[in-house]
C-alpha positions in Angstrom: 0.0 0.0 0.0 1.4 3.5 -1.1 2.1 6.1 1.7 0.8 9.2 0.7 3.1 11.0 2.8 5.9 9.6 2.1 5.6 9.2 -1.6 4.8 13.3 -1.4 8.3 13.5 0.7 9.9 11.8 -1.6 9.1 14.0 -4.4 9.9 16.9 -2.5 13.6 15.1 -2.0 13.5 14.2 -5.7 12.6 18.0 -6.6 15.1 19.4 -4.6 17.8 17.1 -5.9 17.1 18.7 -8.9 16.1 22.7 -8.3 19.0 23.7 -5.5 22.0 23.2 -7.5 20.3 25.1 -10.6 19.0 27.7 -7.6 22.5 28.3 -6.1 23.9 28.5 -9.6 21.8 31.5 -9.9 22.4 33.0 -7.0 26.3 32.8 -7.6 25.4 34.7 -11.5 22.9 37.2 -9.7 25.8 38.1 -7.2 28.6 38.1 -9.5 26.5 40.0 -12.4 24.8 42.2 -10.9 26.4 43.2 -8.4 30.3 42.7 -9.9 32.4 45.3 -8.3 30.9 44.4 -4.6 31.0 40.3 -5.9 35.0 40.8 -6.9 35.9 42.6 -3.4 34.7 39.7 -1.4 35.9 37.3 -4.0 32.8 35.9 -5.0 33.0 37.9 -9.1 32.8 36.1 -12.5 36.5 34.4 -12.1 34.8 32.2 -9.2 30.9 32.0 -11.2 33.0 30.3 -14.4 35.4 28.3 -12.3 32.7 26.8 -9.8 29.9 26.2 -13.0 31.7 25.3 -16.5 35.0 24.9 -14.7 33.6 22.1 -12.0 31.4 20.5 -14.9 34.4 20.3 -17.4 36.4 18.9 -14.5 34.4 15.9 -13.3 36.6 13.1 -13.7 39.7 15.0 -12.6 40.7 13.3 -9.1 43.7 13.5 -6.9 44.7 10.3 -5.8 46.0 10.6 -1.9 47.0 7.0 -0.2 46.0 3.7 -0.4 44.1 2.5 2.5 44.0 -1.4 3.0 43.0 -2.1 -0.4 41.2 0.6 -1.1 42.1 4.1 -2.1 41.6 7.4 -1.5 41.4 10.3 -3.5 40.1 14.3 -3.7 38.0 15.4 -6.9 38.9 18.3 -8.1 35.7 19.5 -9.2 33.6 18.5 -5.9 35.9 19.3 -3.6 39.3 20.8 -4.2 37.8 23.6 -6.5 35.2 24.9 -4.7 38.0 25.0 -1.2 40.4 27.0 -3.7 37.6 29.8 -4.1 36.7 29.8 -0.7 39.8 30.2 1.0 41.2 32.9 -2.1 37.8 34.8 -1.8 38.3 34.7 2.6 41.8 35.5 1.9 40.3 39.2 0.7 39.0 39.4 4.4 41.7 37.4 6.5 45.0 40.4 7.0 47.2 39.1 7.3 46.5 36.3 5.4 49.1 34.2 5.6 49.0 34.4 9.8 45.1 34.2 9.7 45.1 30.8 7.7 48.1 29.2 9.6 45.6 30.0 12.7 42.5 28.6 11.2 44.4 25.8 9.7 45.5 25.0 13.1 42.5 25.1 15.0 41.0 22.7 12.4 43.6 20.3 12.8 43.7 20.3 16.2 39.9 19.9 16.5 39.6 17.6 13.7 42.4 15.1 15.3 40.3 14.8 18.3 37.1 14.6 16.7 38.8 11.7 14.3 40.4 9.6 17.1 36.4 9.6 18.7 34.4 8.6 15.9 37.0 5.8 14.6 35.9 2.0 14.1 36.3 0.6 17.9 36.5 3.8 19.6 33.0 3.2 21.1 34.0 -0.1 23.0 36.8 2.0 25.0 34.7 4.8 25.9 33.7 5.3 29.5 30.1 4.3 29.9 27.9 6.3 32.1 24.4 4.9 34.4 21.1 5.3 32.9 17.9 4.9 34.8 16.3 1.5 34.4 18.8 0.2 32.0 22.3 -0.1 33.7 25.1 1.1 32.4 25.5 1.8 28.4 28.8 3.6 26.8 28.6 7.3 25.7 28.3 7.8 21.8 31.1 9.5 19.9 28.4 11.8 18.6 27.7 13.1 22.3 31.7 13.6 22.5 31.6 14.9 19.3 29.2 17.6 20.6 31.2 18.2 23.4 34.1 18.6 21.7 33.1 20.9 19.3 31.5 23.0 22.1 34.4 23.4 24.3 36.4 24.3 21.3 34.3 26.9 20.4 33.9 28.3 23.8 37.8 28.3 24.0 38.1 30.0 20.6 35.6 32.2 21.7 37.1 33.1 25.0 40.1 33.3 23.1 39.7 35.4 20.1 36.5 37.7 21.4 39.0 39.2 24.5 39.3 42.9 24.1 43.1 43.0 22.4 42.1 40.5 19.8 42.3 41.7 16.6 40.4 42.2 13.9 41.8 39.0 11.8 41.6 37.2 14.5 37.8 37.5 15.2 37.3 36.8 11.7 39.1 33.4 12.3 36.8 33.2 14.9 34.0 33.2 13.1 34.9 30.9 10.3 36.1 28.3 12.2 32.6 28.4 14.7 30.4 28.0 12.0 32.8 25.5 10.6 33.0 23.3 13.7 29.4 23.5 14.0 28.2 23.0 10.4 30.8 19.6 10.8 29.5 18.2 14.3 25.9 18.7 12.9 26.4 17.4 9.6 28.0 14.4 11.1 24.9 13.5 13.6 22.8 13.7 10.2 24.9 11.7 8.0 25.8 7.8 7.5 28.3 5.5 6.1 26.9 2.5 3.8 29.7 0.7 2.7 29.7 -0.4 -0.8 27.8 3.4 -1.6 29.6 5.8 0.4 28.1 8.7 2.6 24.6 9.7 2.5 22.5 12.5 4.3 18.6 12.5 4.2 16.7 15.5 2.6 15.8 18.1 3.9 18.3 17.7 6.9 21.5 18.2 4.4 20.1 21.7 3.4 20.1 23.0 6.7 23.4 22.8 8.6 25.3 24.9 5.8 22.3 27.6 5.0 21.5 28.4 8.7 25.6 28.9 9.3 25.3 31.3 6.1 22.1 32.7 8.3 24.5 32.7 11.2 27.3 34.9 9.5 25.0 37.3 8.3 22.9 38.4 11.4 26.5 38.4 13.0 28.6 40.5 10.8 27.9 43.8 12.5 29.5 42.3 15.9 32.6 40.9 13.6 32.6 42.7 10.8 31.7 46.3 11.5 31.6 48.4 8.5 32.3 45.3 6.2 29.3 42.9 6.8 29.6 41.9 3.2 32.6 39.6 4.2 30.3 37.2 6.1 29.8 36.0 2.3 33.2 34.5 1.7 33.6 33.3 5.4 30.4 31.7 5.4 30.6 29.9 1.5 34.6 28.7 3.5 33.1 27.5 6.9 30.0 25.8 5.0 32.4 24.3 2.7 34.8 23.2 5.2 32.2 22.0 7.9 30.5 19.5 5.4 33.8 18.2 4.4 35.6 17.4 8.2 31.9 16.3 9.1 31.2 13.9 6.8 34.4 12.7 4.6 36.9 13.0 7.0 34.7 11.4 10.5 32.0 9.8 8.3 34.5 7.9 5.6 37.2 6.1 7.3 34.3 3.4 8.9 33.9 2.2 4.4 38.0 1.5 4.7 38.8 -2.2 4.0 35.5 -3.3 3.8 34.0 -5.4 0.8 35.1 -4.9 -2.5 38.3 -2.2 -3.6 36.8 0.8 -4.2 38.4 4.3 -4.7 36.8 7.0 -2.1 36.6 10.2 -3.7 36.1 13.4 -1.0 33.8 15.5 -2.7 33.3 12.3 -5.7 29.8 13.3 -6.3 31.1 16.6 -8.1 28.7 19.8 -8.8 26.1 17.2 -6.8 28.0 16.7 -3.8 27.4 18.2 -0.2 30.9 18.9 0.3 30.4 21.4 -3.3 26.5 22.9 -2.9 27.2 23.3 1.3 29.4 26.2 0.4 26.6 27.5 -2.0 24.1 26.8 0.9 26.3 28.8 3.3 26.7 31.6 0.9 23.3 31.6 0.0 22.3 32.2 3.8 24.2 34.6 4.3 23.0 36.4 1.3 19.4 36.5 2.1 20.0 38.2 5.5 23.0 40.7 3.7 19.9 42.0 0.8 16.6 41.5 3.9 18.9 43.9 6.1 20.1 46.2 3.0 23.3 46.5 3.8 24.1 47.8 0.1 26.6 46.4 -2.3 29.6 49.0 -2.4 33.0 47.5 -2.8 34.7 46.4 0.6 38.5 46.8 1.4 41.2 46.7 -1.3 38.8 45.8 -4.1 41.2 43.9 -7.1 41.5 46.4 -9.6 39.1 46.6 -12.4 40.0 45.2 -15.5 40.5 47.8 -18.4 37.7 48.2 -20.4 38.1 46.5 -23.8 37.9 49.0 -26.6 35.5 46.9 -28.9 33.0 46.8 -26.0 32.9 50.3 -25.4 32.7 50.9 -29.3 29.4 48.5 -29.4 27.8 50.7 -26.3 28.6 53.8 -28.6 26.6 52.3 -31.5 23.4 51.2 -29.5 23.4 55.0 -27.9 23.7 55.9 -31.5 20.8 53.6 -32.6 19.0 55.1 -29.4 19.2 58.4 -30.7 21.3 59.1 -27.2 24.1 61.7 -29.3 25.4 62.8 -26.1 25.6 59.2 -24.7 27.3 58.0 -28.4 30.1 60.8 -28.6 31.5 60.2 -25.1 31.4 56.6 -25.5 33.2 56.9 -29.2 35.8 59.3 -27.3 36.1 56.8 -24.7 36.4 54.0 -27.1 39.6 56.0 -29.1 41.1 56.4 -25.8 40.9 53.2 -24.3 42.0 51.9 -27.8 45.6 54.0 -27.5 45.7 52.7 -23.5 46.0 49.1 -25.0 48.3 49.7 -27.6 50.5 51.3 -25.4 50.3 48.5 -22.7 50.6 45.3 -25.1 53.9 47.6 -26.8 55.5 48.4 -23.1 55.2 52.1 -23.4 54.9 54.6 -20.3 51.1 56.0 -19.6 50.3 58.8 -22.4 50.3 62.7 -20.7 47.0 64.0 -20.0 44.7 64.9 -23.4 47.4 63.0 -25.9 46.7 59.2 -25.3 48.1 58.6 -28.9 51.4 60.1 -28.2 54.7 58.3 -28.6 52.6 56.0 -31.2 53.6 56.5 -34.9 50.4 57.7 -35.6 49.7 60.4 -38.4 48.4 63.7 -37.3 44.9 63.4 -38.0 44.6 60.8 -35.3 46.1 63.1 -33.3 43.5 65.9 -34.2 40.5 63.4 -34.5 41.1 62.2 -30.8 41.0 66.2 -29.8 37.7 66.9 -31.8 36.2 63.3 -30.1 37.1 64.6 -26.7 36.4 68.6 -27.4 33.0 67.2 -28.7 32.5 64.6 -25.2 32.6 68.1 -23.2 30.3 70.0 -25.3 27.5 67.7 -24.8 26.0 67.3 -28.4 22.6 66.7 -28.8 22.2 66.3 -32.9 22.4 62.1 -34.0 24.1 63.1 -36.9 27.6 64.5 -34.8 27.1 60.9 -32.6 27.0 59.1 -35.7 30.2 61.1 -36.9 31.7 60.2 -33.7 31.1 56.4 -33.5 32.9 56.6 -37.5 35.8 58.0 -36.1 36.5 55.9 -33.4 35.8 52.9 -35.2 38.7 53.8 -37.4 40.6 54.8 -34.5 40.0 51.7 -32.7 40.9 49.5 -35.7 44.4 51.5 -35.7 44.9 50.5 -32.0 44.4 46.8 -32.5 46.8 47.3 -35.4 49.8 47.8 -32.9 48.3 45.6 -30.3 48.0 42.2 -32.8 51.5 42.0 -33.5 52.3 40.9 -29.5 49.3 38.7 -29.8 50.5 35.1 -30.3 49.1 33.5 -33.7 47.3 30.7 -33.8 50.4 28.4 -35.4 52.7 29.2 -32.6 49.9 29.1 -29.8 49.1 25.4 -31.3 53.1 24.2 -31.2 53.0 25.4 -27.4 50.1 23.4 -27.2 51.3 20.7 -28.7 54.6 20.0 -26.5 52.8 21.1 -23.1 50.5 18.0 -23.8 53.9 15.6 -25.4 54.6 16.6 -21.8 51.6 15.7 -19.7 51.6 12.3 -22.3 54.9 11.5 -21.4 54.7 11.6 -18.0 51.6 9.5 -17.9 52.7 7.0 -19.8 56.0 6.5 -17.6 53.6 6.5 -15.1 51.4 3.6 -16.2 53.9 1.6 -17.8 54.9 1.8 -13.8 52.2 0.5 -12.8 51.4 -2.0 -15.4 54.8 -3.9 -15.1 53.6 -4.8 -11.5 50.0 -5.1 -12.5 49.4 -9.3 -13.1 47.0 -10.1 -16.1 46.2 -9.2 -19.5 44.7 -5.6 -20.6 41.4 -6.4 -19.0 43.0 -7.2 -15.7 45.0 -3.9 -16.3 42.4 -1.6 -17.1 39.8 -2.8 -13.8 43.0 -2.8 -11.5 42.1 -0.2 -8.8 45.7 1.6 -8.9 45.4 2.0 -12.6 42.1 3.8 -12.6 43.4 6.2 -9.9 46.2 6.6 -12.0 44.3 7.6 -15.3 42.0 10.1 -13.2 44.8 11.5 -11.1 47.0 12.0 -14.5 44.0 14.4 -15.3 43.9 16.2 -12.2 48.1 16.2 -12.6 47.1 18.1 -16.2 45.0 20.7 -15.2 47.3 21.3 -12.3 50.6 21.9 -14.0 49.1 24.4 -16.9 47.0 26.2 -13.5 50.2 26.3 -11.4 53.2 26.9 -14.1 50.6 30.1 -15.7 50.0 31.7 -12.1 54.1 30.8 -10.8 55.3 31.9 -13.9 53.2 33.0 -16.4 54.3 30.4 -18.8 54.4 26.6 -19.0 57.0 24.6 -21.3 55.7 24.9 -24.5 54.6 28.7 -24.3 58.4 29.3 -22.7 60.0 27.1 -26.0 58.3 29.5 -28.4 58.5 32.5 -26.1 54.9 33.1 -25.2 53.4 34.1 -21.7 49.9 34.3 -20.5 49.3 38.0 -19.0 46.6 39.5 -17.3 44.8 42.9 -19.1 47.1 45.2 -16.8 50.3 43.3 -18.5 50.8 41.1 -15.3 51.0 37.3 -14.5 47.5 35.9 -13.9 46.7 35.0 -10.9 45.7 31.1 -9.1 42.0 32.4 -9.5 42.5 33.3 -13.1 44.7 30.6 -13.9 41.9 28.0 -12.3 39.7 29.8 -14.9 41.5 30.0 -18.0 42.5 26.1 -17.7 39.7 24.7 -16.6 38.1 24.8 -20.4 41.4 22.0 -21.4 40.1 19.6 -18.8 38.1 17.6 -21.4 41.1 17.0 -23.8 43.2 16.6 -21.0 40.3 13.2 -19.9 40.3 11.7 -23.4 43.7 11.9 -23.5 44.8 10.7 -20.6 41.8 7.4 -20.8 43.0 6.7 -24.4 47.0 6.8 -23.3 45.7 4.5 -21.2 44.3 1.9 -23.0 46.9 2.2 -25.7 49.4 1.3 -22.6 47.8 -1.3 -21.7 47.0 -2.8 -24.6 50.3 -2.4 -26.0 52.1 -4.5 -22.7 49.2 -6.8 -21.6 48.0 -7.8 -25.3 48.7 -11.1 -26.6 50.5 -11.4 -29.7 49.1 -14.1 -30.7 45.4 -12.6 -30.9 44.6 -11.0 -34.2 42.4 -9.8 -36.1 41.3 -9.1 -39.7 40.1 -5.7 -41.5 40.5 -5.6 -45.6 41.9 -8.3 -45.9 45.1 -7.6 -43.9 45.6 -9.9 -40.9 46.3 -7.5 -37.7 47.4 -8.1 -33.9 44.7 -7.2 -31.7 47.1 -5.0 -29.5 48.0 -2.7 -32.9 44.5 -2.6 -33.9 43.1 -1.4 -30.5 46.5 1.0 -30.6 45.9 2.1 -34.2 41.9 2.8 -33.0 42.5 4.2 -30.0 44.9 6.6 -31.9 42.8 7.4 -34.2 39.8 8.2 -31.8 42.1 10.4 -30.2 43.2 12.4 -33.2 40.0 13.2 -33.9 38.7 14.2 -30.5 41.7 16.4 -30.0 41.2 17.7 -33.7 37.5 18.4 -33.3 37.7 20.3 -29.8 41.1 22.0 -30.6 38.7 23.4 -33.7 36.8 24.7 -31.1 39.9 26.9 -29.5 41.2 27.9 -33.0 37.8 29.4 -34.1 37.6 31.0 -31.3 41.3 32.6 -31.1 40.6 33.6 -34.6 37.0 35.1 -34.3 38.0 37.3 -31.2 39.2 41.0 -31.2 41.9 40.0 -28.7 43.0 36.4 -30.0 41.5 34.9 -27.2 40.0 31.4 -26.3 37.2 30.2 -24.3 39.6 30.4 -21.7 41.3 33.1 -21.9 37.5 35.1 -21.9 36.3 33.6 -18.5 39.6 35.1 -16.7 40.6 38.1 -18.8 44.1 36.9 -19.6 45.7 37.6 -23.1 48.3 35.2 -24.7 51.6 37.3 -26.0 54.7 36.8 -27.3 57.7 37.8 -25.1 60.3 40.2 -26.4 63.7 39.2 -27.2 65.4 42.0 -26.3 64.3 45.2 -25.4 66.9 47.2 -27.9 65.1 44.8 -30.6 61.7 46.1 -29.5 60.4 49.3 -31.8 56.9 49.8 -30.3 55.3 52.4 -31.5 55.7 51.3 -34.9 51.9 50.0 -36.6 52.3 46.7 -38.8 51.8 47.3 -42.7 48.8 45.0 -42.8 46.0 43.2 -40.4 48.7 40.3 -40.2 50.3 38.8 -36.8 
């Protein structure tokens, strides 16, 4: 017989499953859109929207294997778990000063705690607790979740104590905060969750909704308290502590009880990806925190040392011109066309290396002729007059159009072309395929069996996903250490920022996260060409036309050629894009703003301020 109740629960489960990620999602593109300069202070702007959206959905089967345990293994996904920590604690860091002493401290605290919390809740912990009387029944041993409780509450009493006495400072109280709501969000989402072995860890709905939101509900209604003057900070400290919480309460206390118990499996923290607690509590949190920050109206100014805003690219500011012009807004059209001519010369002389123009001659120290010089002075004289005839914001849009299209002139030559960017390509990834291979040849010459044996061996599969994470790492970490990777540095190319600058770990996140599914197929077809290649039989063949073929070449010569054309059809992808953008950029390189240029030899060869004859470059 069919429960009405619960059959209308578990829709409502079902329904949620489905409408809080696509909820939270908007949320994040609400904050980050329209409200980007306050988003970017608190670290929350469109760098984080791409990377925790496209970037976590690209990055799926990215893992980073950790130990074996027993026979099992363990490992972090990148897009579940390690991404979404990366934005909280770079958006927090915005708020934490010093930084670098604020996170050792929080760091610390969470180590401590967790330790203690870990050595409670461990298989066999309960049998050497102390057991306490009850009425009628005896005596029965404490729970770890009770010590759990207690636990967390002296800790946060101490840290309060601690950090609220009246020469703490302002850092510190922050740390405070976070790592309340984090020890809180963790002991609660632990009593809520369970371990099944053979499935993982699993929270009922609507419980898992509510330990992360009501911290975020937490942050908010305290802010005033810990964050006077900048209450919009409880947003990154509460996306963190919600973040953190769900992943010390349920992978860390809630996963070690699946260890060495039936069949191998590989434990991913966070393995559940854009679906996973551990990636939509820090959403929750956020989104908490959120709705008491716009019920209050605290307003959405800029807090602290905002980043600084990214130049405005000339082509955009053109298009705005030409919809005022459309709009019959003259006024509106001429100081946008001056604004475009301007911004236009600002590029050119960035991308060429050239000091800031004086005040009123933005085209100086270009080899321009003089009627740019004079048709920048009539844009500008024109701006100040405040024209009101469409026919003089027509004229203006004209002229900068042409002035624009001189800028990008000087500018395209220190773009890299689309041959050299694809050679850099080309031996970053003869790097990444090198390195794998080596790596599963490794494991293969101690793996026993043929290639089926191979490819289901446990260490082999968390070699092929870590090998992805391993990519996406070494392009993220090489562009924000040194603004380059192997192949760009071989054909002296850097990755740059728009203020000429190396990007940074947020922006580099960003900009690589779009190669995550080349770096997948290439790194599951290495490894079944591997294996296939020192596990086949020679004496298994096959036939195609005629000609009589070992299996192992075949499944080589067809995994190679799969892989050509995946790589061929989503490197068209990049190309098009490079070559359809004002600012040779790819899908990349527009989520974080960077530009791809070509490094000068030596700076007696350079001769900026020199235009090229022709479009080329």
């Amino acid at each position: 017989m069919v429960d009405p109740g619960q059959l209308a629960f578990d829709i409502a489960g079902n329904l949620a499953a489905l409408a809080v990620p696509g909820a939270l999602w908007a949320l994040l593109f609400l904050l980050a859109w329209d409200h980007g300069s306050f988003a970017d202070s608190v670290g929350l702007g469109r760098k984080a929207f791409w990377l925790l959206l496209p970037g976590a959905l690209l990055a799926s089967f990215a893992l980073v294997p950790l130990a074996p345990v027993s026979y099992d293994w363990i490992a972090v996904s990148v897009s579940g778990a390690l991404l979404p920590l990366l934005v909280g604690g770079l958006a927090v860091r915005r708020s934490f000063s010093p930084a670098r002493r604020s996170f050792l401290l929080l760091a610390g605290l969470l180590v401590a705690e967790s330790a203690v919390l870990l050595g409670l809740v461990l298989p066999g912990t309960v049998a050497v607790l102390p057991a306490i009387p009850l009425a009628g029944r005896g005596s029965a041993p404490i729970r770890p979740l009770f010590f759990a409780v207690l636990v967390a509450a002296m800790f946060t009493v101490a840290t309060a104590l601690l950090l609220g006495r009246a020469r703490a400072t302002s850092a510190e109280r922050r740390v405070g905060l976070t790592f309340s709501l984090a020890t809180w969000v963790m002991v609660l989402t632990y009593a809520g969750s369970s371990s099944l072995p053979g499935i993982g860890i699993v929270e009922s709905f609507p419980y898992y909704l509510l330990p992360p939101f009501f911290a975020g509900l937490v942050a908010g209604a305290v802010a005033p308290w810990v964050l006077p003057g900048e209450e919009g900070f409880a947003l990154p400290i509460s996306y963190l502590a919600g973040t953190v919480g769900v992943l010390l309460g349920a992978d860390l206390l809630r996963q070690p009880p699946l260890y060495g118990h039936g069949a191998a499996g590989l434990y991913a923290i966070g393995g559940a990806g854009v679906l996973d607690l551990v990636y939509l509590s820090g959403l929750l949190s956020l989104a908490g925190a959120f709705v008491i920050h716009f019920v209050v109206g605290r307003g959405w100014s800029p807090l602290g040392s905002a980043p600084p805003a990214p130049s405005p690219r000339p082509v955009e500011i053109l298009r705005m011109a030409r919809r005022d012009v459309l709009a019959g807004r003259a006024d509106d059209a001429v100081k946008a066309s001056a604004l475009a001519a301007r911004s236009a010369a600002a590029q050119a002389r960035l991308l060429l290396e050239l000091p800031p123009a004086p005040d009123g001659r933005p085209w100086e120290g270009l080899a321009v002729p003089g009627w740019v010089v004079s048709d920048q002075a009539n844009l500008d004289g024109a701006a100040r007059a405040g024209l009101t005839d469409p026919r003089e914001g027509f004229r203006a849009w004209l002229t900068s159009r042409a002035l624009v299209l001189l800028g990008r002139q000087f500018a395209l030559p220190r773009f890299a072309t689309i041959p050299e960017r694809i050679a850099a390509f080309s031996i970053d990834l003869a790097v990444v395929t090198a390195t794998a291979v080596a790596l599963f040849v490794g494991i293969l010459q101690v793996t026993p069996g043929g290639p089926d044996a191979a490819l289901s061996s446990l260490s082999f599969n968390a070699a092929i996903y870590g090998v992805i994470a391993a990519g996406f790492l070494y392009f993220a970490i090489a562009e924000s250490l040194f603004g380059t990777t192997v192949g760009k540095f071989a054909l002296r190319l850097a990755v740059r920022d728009r203020q000429m600058g190396a990007p940074g770990a947020l922006s580099a996140l960003v900009r690589n996260a779009s190669l995550v599914p080349i770096l997948t197929i290439l790194s599951i077809s290495a490894a079944i060409a591997v294996a296939f290649a020192l596990k086949g039989s020679p004496a298994a063949s096959t036939s195609y036309a005629g000609v009589t073929i070992p299996v192992g070449v075949a499944a080589i010569l067809g995994i190679a050629g799969f892989l050509g054309a995946a790589l061929a059809v989503l490197g068209a992808f990049g190309v098009l894009a490079i070559a359809l953008t004002w600012e040779r950029q790819r899908v990349g390189d527009l989520w974080a703003g960077t530009w791809v240029v070509r490094r000068p030899r030596r700076r007696a060869e350079a001769t900026p301020g020199t235009p090229p004859a022709g479009p080329g470059g």
